[in-house]
C-alpha positions in Angstrom: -0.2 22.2 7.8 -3.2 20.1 6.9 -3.2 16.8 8.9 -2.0 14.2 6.3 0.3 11.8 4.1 0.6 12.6 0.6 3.7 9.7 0.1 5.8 7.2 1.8 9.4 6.9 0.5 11.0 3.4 1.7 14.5 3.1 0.9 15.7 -0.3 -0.6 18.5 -2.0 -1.4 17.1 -3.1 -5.2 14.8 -1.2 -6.9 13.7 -3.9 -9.2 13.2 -6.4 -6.2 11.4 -4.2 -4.0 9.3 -3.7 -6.8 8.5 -7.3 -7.4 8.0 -7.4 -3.6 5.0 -5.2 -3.7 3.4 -6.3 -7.0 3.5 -10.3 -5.9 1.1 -8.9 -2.6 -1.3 -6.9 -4.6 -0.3 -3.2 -5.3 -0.1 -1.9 -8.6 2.6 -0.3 -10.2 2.3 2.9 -11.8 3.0 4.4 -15.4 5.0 7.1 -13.6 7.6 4.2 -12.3 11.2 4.2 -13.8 14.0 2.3 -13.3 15.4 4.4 -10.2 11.9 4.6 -8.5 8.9 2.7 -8.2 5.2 3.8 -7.6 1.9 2.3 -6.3 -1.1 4.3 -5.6 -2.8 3.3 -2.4 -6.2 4.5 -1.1 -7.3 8.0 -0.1 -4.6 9.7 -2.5 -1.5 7.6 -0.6 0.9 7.1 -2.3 3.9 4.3 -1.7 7.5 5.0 -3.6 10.5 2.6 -3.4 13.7 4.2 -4.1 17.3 3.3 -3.6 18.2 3.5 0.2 21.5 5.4 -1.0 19.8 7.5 -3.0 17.1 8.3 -0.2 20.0 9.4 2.1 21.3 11.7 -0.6 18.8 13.5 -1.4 17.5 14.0 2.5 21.6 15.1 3.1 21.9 12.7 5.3 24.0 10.0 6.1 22.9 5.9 5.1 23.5 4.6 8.2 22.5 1.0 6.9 19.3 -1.2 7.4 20.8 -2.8 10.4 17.9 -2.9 13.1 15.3 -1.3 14.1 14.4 2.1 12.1 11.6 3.2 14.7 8.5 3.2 12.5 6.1 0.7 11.0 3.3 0.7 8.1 0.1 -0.7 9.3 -2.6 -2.2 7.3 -6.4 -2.5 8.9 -8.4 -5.4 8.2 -11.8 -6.0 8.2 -11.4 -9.4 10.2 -8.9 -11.5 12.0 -9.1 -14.2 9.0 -8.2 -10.9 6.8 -5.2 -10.7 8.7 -3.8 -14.3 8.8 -4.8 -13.5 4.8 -2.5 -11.1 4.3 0.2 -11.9 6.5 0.3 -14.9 4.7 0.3 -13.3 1.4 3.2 -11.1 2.7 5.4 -14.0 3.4 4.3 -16.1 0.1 6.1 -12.8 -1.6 9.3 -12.9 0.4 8.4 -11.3 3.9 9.9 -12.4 7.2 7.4 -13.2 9.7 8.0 -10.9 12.8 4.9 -12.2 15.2 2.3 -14.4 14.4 -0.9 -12.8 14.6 -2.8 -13.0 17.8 -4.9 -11.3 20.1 -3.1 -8.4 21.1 -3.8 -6.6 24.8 -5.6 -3.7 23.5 -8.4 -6.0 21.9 -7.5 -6.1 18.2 -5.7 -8.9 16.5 -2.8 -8.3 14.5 0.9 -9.8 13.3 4.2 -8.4 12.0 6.1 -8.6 9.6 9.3 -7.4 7.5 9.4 -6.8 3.7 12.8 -8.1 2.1 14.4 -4.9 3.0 13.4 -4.9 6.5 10.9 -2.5 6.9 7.7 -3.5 9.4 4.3 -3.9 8.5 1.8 -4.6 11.4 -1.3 -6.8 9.3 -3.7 -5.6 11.9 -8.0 -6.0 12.9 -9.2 -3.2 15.0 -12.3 -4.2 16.3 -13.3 -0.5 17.9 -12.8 1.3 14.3 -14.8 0.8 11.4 -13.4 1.1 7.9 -15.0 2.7 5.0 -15.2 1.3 1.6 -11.6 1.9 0.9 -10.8 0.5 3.7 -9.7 4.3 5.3 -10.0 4.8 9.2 -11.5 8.1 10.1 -10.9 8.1 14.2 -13.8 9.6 16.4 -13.5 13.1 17.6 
């Protein structure tokens, strides 16, 4: 296997919500979007999906066991600066996000803050100060 992402699937309650969600912080919806399924290209070939939790489950074979707590992963974003971060965190909750943590120096030496789109899934808004992003704003970790 070749060490990367091609998509991320997030399964939401609302479709059409989501998708207004994700356009009101900035991403860009694309042409190959229908009604069941939303699309937004991101940087280095990523791409984000938002599809209907249910539907999600269904296909996987598995059982929707709800989007009550904590579901064990998080999307990060890096920015270039702390005042990118308080930026975008504050962009996030202008669109409907819940504010998780106030950003803040963290104990590793980075600043970052948390929070939860509408259907609950965690973002860390995050400034590493020990990695340097390329024009993309892509993190390629030393060796």
């Amino acid at each position: 296997m070749k060490p990367r992402i091609s998509l991320i699937t997030l399964g939401v309650a609302d479709v059409a919500a989501a998708t207004e969600f994700y356009l009101k912080i900035g991403l860009q919806k694309s042409g190959e979007s229908n009604d069941s399924v939303s699309f937004f290209q991101l940087s280095g070939g990523l791409v984000l999906a938002v599809w209907k939790r249910t539907d999600l489950a269904k296909d996987a074979h598995i059982e929707d066991g709800g989007s009550k707590g904590f579901g064990g992963m998080a999307l990060a974003y890096n920015a270039a600066s702390p005042l990118d971060v308080d930026k975008l965190i504050a962009a996030f909750i202008a669109a409907g996000a819940k504010l998780l943590k106030q950003p803040d120096k963290t104990f590793w030496g980075g600043y970052s803050g948390y929070v939860a789109d509408p259907d609950g899934h965690v973002w860390e808004i995050a400034h590493n100060p020990f990695w340097e992003l390329d024009e993309s704003g892509g993190i390629t970790l030393p060796s």
